[in-house]
C-alpha positions in Angstrom: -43.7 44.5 -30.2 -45.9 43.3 -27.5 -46.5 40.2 -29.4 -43.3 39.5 -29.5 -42.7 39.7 -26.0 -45.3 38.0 -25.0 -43.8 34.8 -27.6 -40.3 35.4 -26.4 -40.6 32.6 -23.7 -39.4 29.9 -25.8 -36.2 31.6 -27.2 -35.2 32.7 -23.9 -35.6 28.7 -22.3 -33.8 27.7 -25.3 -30.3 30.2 -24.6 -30.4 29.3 -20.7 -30.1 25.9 -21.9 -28.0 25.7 -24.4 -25.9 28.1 -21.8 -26.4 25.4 -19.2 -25.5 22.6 -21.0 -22.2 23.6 -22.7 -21.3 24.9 -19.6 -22.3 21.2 -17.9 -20.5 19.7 -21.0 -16.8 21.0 -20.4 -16.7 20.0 -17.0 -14.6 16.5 -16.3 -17.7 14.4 -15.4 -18.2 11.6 -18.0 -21.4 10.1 -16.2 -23.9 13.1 -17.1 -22.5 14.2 -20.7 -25.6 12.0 -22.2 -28.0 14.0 -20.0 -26.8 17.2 -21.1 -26.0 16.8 -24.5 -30.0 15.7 -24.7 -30.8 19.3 -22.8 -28.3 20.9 -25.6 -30.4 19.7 -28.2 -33.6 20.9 -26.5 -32.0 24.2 -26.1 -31.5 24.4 -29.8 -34.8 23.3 -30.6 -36.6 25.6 -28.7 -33.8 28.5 -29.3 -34.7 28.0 -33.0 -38.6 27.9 -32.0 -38.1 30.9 -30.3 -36.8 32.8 -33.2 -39.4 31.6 -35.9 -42.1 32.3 -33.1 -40.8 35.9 -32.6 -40.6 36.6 -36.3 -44.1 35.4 -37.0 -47.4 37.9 -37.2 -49.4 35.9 -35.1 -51.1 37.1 -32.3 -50.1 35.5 -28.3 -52.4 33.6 -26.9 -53.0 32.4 -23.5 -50.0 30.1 -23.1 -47.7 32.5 -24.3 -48.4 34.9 -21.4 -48.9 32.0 -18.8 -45.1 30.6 -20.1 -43.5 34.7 -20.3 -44.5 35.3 -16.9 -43.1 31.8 -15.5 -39.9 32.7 -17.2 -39.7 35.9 -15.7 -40.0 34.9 -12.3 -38.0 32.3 -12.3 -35.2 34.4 -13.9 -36.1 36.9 -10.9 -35.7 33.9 -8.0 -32.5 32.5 -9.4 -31.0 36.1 -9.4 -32.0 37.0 -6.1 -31.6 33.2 -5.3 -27.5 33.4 -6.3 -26.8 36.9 -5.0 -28.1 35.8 -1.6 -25.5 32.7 -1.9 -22.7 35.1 -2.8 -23.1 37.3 0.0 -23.7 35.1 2.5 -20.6 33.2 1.8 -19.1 35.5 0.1 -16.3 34.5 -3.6 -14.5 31.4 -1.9 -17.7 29.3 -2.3 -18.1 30.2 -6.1 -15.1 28.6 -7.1 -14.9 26.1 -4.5 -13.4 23.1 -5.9 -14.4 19.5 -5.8 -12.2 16.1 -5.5 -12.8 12.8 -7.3 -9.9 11.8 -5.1 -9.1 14.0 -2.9 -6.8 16.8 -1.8 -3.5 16.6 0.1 -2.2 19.7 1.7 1.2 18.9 0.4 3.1 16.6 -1.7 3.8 13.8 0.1 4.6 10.9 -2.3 7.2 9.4 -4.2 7.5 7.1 -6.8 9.1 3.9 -5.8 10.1 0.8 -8.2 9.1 -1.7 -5.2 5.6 -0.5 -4.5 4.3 1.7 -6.8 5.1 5.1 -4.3 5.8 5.4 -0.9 4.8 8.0 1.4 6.8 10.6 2.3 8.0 10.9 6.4 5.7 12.9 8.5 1.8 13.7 9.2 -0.2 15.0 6.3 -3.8 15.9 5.8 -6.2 14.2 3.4 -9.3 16.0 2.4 -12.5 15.4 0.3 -15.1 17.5 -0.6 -18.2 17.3 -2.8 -21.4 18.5 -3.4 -21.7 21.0 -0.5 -20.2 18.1 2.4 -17.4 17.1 3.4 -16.9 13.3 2.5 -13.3 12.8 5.0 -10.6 15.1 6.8 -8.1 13.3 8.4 -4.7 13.5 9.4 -2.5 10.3 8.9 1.1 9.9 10.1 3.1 6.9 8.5 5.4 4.5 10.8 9.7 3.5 10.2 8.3 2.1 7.2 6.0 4.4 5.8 2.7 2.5 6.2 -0.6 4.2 7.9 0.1 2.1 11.4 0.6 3.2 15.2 3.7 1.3 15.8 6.5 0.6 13.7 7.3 -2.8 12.2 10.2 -5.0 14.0 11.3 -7.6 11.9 11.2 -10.3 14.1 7.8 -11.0 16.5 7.4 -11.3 20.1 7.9 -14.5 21.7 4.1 -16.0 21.8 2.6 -13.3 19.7 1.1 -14.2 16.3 1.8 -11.7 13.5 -0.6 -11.7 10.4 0.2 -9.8 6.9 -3.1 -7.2 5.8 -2.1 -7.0 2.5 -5.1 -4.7 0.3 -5.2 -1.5 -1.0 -7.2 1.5 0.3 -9.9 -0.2 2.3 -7.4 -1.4 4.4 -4.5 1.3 4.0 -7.3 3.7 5.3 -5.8 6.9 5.6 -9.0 8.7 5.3 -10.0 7.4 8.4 -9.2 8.6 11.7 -8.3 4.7 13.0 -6.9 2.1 10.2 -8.4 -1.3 10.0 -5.2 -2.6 11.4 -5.1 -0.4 14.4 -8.9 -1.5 15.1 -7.9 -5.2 14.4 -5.2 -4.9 17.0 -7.3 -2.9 19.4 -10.1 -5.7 19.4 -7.3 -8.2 19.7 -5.9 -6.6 22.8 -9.5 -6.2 24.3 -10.2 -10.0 23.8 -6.6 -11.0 25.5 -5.2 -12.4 22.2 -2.1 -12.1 20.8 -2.2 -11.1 17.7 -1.2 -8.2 15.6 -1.6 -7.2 12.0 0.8 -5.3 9.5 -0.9 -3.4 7.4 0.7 -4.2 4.0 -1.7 -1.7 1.9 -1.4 1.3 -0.3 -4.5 3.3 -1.7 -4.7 2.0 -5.5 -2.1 -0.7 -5.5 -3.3 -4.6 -6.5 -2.0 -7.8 -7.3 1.1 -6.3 -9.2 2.1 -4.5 -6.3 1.5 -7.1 -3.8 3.9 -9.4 -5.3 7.0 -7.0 -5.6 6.2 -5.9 -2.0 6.0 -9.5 -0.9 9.2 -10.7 -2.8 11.4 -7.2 -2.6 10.1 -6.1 1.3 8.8 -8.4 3.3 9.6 -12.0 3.0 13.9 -11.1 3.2 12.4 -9.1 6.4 9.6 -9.7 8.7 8.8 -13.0 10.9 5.0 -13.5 10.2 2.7 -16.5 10.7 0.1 -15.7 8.4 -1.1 -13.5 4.9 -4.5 -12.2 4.7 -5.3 -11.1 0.8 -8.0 -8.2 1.1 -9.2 -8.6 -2.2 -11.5 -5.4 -3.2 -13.0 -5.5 -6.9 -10.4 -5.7 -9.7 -7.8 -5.9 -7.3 -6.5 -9.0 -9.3 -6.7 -7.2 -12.5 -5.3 -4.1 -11.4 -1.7 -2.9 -13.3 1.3 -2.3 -11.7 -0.3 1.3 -9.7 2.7 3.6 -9.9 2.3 7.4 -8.6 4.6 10.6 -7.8 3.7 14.0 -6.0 5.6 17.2 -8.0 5.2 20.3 -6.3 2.1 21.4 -8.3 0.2 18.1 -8.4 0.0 14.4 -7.7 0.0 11.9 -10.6 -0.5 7.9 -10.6 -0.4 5.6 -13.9 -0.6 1.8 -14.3 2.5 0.3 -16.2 3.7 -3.3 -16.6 5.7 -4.6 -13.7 8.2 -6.2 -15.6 9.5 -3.0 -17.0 9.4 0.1 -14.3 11.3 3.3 -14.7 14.3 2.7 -13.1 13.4 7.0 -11.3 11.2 9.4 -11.3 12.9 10.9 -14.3 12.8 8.1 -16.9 9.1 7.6 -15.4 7.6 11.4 -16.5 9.7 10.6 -19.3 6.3 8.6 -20.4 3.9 9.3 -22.8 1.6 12.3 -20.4 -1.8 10.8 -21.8 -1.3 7.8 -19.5 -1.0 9.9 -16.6 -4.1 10.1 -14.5 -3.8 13.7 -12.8 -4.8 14.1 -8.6 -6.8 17.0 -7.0 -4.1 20.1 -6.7 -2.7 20.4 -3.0 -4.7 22.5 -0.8 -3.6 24.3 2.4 -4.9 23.7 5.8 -6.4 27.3 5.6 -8.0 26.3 2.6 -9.4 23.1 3.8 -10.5 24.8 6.9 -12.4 27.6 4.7 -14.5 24.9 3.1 -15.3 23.0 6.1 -16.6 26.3 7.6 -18.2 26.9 4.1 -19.7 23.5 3.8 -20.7 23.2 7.7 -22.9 26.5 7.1 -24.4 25.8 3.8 -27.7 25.1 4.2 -28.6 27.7 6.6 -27.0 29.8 4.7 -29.5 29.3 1.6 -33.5 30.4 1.1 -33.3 28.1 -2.3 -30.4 26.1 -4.2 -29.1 26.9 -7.4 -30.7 26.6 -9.9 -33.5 25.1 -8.5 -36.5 25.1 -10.8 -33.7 24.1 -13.5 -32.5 21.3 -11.5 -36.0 20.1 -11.1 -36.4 20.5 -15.3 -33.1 18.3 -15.6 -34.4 15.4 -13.4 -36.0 13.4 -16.3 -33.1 13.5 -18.9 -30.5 12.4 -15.8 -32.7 9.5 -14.7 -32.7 8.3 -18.0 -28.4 8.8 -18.0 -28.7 6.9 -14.9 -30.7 4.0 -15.9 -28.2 3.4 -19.0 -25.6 3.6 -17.1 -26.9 1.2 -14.6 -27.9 -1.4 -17.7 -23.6 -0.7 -19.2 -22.5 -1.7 -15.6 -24.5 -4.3 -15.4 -23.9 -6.1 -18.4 -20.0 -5.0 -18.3 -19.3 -6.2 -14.8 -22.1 -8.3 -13.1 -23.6 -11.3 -13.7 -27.2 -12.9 -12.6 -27.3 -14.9 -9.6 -28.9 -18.0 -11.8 -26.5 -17.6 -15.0 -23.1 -20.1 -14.8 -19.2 -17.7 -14.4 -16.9 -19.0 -16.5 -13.7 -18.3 -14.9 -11.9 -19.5 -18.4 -13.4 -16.6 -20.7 -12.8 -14.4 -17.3 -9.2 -15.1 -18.1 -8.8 -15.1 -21.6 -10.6 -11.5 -21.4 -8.5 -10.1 -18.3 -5.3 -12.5 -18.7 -3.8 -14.8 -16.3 -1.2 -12.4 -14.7 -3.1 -12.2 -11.6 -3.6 -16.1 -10.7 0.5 -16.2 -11.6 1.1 -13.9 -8.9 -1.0 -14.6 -6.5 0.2 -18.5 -7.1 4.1 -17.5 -6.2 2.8 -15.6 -3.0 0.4 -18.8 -1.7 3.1 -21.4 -2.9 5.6 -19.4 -0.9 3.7 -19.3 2.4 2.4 -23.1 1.9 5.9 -24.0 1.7 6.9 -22.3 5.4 3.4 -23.3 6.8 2.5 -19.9 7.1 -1.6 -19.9 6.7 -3.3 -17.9 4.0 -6.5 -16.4 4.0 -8.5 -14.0 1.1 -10.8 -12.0 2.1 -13.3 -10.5 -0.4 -13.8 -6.4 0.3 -17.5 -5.0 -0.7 -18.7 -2.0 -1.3 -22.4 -0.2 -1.1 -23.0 -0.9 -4.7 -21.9 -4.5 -4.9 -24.4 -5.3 -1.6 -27.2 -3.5 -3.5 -26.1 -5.2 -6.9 -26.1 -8.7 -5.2 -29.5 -8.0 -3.5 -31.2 -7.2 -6.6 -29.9 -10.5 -8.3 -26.7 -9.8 -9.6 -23.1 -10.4 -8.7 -20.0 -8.3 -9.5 -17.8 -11.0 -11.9 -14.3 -9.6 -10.3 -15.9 -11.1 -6.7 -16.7 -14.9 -8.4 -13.5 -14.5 -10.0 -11.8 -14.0 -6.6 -13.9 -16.7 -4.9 -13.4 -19.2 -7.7 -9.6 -18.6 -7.8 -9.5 -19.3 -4.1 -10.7 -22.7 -4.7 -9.2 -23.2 -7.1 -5.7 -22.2 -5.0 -7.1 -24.2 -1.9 -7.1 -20.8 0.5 -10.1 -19.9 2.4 -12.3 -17.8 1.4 -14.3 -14.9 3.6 -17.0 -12.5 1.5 -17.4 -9.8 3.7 -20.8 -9.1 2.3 -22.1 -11.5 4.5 -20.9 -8.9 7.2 -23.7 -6.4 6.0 -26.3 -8.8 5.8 -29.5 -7.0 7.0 -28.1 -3.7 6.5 -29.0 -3.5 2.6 -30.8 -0.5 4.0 -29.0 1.8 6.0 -25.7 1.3 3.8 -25.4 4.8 4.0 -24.4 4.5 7.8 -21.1 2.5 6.5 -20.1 4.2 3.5 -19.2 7.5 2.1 -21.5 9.5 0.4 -19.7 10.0 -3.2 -17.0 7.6 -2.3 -16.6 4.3 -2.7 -14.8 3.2 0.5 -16.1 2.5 3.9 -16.8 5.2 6.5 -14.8 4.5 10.3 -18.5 3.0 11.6 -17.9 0.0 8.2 -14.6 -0.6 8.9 -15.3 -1.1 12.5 -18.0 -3.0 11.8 -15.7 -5.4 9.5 -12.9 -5.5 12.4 -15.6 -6.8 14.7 -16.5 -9.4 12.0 -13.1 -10.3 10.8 -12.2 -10.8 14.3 -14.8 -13.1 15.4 -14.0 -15.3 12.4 -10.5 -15.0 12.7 -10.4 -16.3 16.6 -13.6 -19.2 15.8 -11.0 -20.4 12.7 -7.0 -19.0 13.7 -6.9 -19.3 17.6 -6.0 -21.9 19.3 -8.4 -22.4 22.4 
């Protein structure tokens, strides 16, 4: 009997793993399912080990005891390790959730056949969490026309006062941040004397698809403007038609073809449900409050982390999940700084719908002289990407359409130039968008460029 105890170490290892993993396994998080299913296997291995070790007659030896006692302590620290979490922050923090997207406090979007949704009237709160921090909490109120702004839009422009389009997704829609790009543009406008504003024409999500009914349905009929500025982020030109629609339980966005929208809300859940990409559940104030406190007093709260010496046993099998998944995005989306972009196999892989579009809008304004500009949106991984000798293919695509459309062109990367390694200060952690310190440090930027190229001295 002591023998077997003694041999026990390896069947024991081999059920918290397998434990571990299936657990890991039926959470919603594609990016480490190769890691674990690797640590499932081991878990079986050794689980089936374990049991033909137990069963045998031979005597323990030295590494039998050595690996028991580990086992046994460790089992010990993570016990006392997890009761300490629990009662220090007591149940909330055991099922605290996390957000890919994150959480609204209440629904407060509805689907629209112009521009994919529009936001409902009033203030609400957007919240994301993950990983023990808070990523954003902010409060965004929309104006007369349901855009992320401080003022509301006139339709016609003051006498002398130039009045330039933002038109971008949620880099620019920003209502995760506490000031929107187009209130900081204005703001650094004002403080150089100029007369300029900027209409934020931006939703979180919406592209090319969007841009167009917006342009066609909204705002050319409407608004006096001199000028367009394209904030083209990644795919943006690739992008479907983004549609989405808050019920009272949960939000829910899916891309569709523009030509043929739901005329309502109805005849659009009337749509196959596997298309439907589901948002984080509404949370209330009190809620998002709880986790804030939760999250602000996390660390002191804890002697060790969960799971700790197991975390340190999974680091080899996630590096290697990492690395592949680096090489797949890499040879997916980016292409080496010395090979040749064919924008013609771009197209006849992604289609030409976005050049069409993007060619009514330009041809439009050309034909009013009203001046266009496309500005190319980075983000922390494309800086490092291009750093390392590669370049995201959506970007080239972007650039080389430009030219091909005679529009300027602005990479914003540029903007971040010597910063390759302190990115962190300008982006999210888990999130791909810009923190307030990045977008001011774009507005400051963009503004500099915009008055050396759009202002008349």
């Amino acid at each position: 009997m002591r023998n077997r105890i003694w041999k026990s170490y390896q069947f024991i290892w081999g059920i918290i793993l397998i434990i571990w993993s299936v657990l890991q396994l039926l959470k919603d998080d594609d990016s480490q399912k190769l890691a674990f299913k690797i640590i499932l296997i081991l878990g079986v291995i050794l689980f089936v080990s374990g049991i033909s070790h137990l069963i045998s007659k031979s005597k323990h030896n030295r590494v039998d005891v050595f690996f028991t006692i580990f086992t046994f302590i460790y089992i010990i620290v993570e016990i006392f390790a997890n009761i300490s979490a629990y009662t220090d922050r007591g149940i909330e923090r055991q099922f605290m959730p996390n957000s890919g997207f994150g959480f609204f406090n209440a629904p407060c979007a509805d689907y629209d056949t112009i521009r994919g949704y529009r936001w409902k009237e009033g203030s609400y709160r957007i919240f994301k969490y993950e990983d023990d921090v808070v990523i954003y909490d902010n409060t965004f109120k929309t104006n007369n026309e349901r855009y992320y702004y401080h003022q509301d839009f006139v339709n016609k422009k003051k006498a002398g006062t130039q009045r330039w389009l933002l038109i971008g997704d949620s880099f620019i829609a920003s209502e995760y941040l506490h000031t929107p790009v187009a209130d900081l543009l204005d703001s650094i406008s004002i403080a150089k004397g100029l007369n300029v504003e900027f209409y934020p024409i931006a939703l979180c999500g919406i592209g090319v698809e969007n841009w167009h009914k917006i342009f066609f349905k909204e705002v050319a009929p409407n608004l006096e403007f001199d000028g367009v500025v394209f904030n083209v982020f990644a795919n943006d030109l690739i992008r479907p038609f983004l549609a989405m629609h808050h019920t009272d339980s949960m939000g829910y966005s899916i891309g569709l073809n523009s030509d043929s929208l739901p005329a309502n809300t109805e005849k659009l859940f009337e749509l196959d449900k596997s298309y439907f990409m589901p948002w984080a559940p509404y949370l209330s104030d009190d809620s998002m409050d709880k986790i804030k406190h939760i999250a602000a007093n996390y660390s002191q709260s804890r002697f060790i982390p969960d799971f700790y010496v197991l975390q340190l046993m999974l680091n080899i099998p996630m590096i290697v999940s990492i690395k592949m998944k680096e090489r797949e995005i890499k040879n997916n989306y980016f292409i080496k700084q010395s090979e040749h972009f064919n924008l013609e196999a771009y197209e006849k892989e992604h289609g030409t719908r976005g050049r069409k579009l993007m060619t009514d809008i330009i041809n439009y304004c050309k034909q009013r002289d009203k001046k266009v500009l496309v500005v190319q949106i980075p983000y922390d991984q494309s800086i490092i990407f291009k750093q390392n000798g590669y370049l995201l293919k959506d970007m080239l695509y972007t650039e080389m359409l430009s030219e091909k459309l005679d529009v300027p062109y602005l990479n914003n990367e540029s903007f971040f130039k010597g910063k390759e390694d302190s990115l962190e200060q300008y982006f999210f952690t888990s999130d791909i968008h810009w923190n307030q310190k990045g977008a001011l440090l774009f507005a400051n930027h963009f503004m500099q460029y915009f008055q050396e190229n759009y202002i008349k001295q």
